[in-house]
N, C-alpha and C positions, 0 to 999 in steps of 0.2 A: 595471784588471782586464783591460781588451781588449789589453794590452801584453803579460802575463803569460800569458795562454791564446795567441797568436800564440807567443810567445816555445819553449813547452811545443808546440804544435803543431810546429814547425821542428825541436826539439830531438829529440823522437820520430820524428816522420814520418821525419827523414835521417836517425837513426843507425836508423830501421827496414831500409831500402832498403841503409844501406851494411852491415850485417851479414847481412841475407836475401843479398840480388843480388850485391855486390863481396864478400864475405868468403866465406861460404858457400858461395855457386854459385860464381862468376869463380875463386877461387883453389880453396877445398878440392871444387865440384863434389860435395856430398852429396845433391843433388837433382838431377833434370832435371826441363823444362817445354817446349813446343812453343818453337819457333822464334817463333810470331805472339807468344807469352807473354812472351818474351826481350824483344820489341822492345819490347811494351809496357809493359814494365818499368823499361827502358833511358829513356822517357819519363818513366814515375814518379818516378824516381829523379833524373831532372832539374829535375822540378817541385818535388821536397821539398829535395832539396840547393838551387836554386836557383843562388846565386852558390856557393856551394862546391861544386859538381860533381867528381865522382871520375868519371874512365873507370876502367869495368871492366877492361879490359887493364891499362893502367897500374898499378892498384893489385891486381888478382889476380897480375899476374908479381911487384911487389915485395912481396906478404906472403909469396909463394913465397920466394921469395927468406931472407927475415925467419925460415921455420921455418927454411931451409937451414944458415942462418950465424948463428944466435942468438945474440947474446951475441958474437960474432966479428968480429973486424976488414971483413969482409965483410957483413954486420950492416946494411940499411937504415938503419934506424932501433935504436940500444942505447946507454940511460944510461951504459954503463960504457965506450965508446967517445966521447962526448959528454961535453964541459964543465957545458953549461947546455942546459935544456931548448929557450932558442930555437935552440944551435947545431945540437940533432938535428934537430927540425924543418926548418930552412932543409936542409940537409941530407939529409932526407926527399923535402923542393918538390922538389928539382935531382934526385933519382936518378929520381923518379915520373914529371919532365917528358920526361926523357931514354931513359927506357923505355917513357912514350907515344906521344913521338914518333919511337920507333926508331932515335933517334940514339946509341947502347951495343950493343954484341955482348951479346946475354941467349942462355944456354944454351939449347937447345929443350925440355928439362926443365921449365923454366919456363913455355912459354909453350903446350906442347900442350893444347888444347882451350880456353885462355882464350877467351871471347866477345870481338868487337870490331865495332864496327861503326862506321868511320871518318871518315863523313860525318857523323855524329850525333855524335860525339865533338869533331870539328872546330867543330861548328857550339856544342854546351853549352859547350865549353871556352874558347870565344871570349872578346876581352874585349867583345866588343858582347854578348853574353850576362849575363855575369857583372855589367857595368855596368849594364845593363838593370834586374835582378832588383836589383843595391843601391840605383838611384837608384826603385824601387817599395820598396823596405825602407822608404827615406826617405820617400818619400809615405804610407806606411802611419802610419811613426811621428809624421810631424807631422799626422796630421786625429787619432789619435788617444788621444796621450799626454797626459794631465790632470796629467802632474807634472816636473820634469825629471828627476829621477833613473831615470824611467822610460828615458830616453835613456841610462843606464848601460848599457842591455840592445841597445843597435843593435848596435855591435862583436860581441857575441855574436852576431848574425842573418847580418854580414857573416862570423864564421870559425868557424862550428858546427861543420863537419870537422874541421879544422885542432883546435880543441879539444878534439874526439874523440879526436882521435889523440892528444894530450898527457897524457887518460886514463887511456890503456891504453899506450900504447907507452914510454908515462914513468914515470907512477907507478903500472900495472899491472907494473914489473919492478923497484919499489922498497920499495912496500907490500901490504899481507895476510900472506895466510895459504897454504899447500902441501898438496896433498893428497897428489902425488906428488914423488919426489925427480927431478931434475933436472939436466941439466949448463947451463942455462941459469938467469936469474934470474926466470922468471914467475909471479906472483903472482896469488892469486884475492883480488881488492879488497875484496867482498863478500860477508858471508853470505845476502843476499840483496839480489840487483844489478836493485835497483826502477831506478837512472839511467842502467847503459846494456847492459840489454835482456838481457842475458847474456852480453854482452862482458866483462862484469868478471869471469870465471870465467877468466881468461888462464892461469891454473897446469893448468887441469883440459885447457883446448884446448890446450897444449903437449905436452901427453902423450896426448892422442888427437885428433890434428886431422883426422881421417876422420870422427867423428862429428858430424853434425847438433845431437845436444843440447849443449851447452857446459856445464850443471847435471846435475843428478844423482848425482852423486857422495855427498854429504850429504845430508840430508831436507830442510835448508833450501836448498837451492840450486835454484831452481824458475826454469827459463831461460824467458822469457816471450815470445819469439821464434823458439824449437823450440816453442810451445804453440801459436803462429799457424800454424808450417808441418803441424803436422799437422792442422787445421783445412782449409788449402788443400790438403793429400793425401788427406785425408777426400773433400773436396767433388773433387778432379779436376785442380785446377789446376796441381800439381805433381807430382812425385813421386819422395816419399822413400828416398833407398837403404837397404839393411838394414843399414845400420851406427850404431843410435839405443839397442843395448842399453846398462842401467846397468852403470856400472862399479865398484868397490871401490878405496879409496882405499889407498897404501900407507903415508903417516904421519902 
């Protein structure tokens, strides 16, 4: 049971941070928050990704990127450029590491206003970090896994990202349903996206990636990570642009 609430803790906690902080802010920018807020986020975000850390940079210029050329030869990450799921990914690793580390000409389109903060990024992204955080994954799981299949669930804790992105970026442009039509192939996975936060609404944020909410559209599409941020624009700690009204589906 303590494997399984760990497990669920990791799974939530980092897909909370990578669609609040890297999705959200980093690339679409639908909130602001102080600079002190920023950085202590940028910690958050390290703590719940742990060994899977995403810099903000890196992965707000390549989603940028991702609306730019959907579906296009240009395309970070797009099944229909891609053989098999591991080849988009690996594929993915090298464009993210190469636009982290500023080794590729990225248009300034891309990259205006991204957060980066490159000490902090050097240091999460490291592998004495990332080692660090798997060889505690490991101490975690062996005081206290009472079964072995329980051990099924480590690899998950070492590539929760990574799985994330196999989601949405794979089978969010293979499977569901459309609200709107489209020149790319994004798909809303879920009528209601209880597993990942409201990311699974990919059809609905292809057609208005300005907005905050990623639900709404339908009655059942209840984004539960636009319900946090208005909670924290409520209370002060961010604050939300005006671009959160619902919208009307076209088919």
């Amino acid at each position: 049971m303590t494997i399984l609430i760990f497990i669920i803790v990791l799974w939530y906690g980092g897909l909370f941070f990578q669609t609040f902080f890297l999705h959200r802010y980093a690339a679409h920018q639908t909130f602001t928050m102080s600079k002190l807020t920023e950085r202590i986020v940028f910690i958050l975000t390290w703590f719940f990704q742990g060994s899977n850390y995403l810099s903000a940079y890196g992965y707000g210029v390549m989603h940028r990127m991702h609306h730019a050329y959907a579906d296009t030869e240009k395309d970070p990450h797009s099944p229909k450029y891609d053989l098999t799921v591991f080849s988009m990914m690996w594929r993915t690793k090298n464009i993210y590491s190469q636009i982290n580390k500023e080794q590729i000409f990225v248009e300034p389109k891309f990259t205006k206003n991204v957060p980066q903060w490159k000490r902090f990024d050097a240091f999460a992204s490291s592998w004495y970090s990332r080692v660090a955080w798997g060889v505690g994954y490991f101490t975690f799981f062996a005081y206290f896994a009472t079964a072995w299949w329980q051990w099924l669930f480590f690899p998950v804790a070492l590539f929760m990202a990574p799985i994330h992105g196999v989601i949405i970026n794979w089978y969010g442009h293979i499977y569901g349903y459309v609200n709107f039509k489209s020149s790319d192939t994004s798909k809303n996975l879920f009528k209601f996206d209880f597993l990942m936060m409201g990311e699974g609404y990919h059809n609905n944020h292809h057609k208005h990636s300005s907005r905050a909410n990623f639900g709404g559209v339908r009655w059942h599409e209840l984004d539960v990570t636009y319900k946090i941020m208005q909670l924290l624009d409520l209370i002060g700690i961010i604050h939300l642009k005006p671009n959160t009204l619902v919208v009307k589906r076209e088919v």
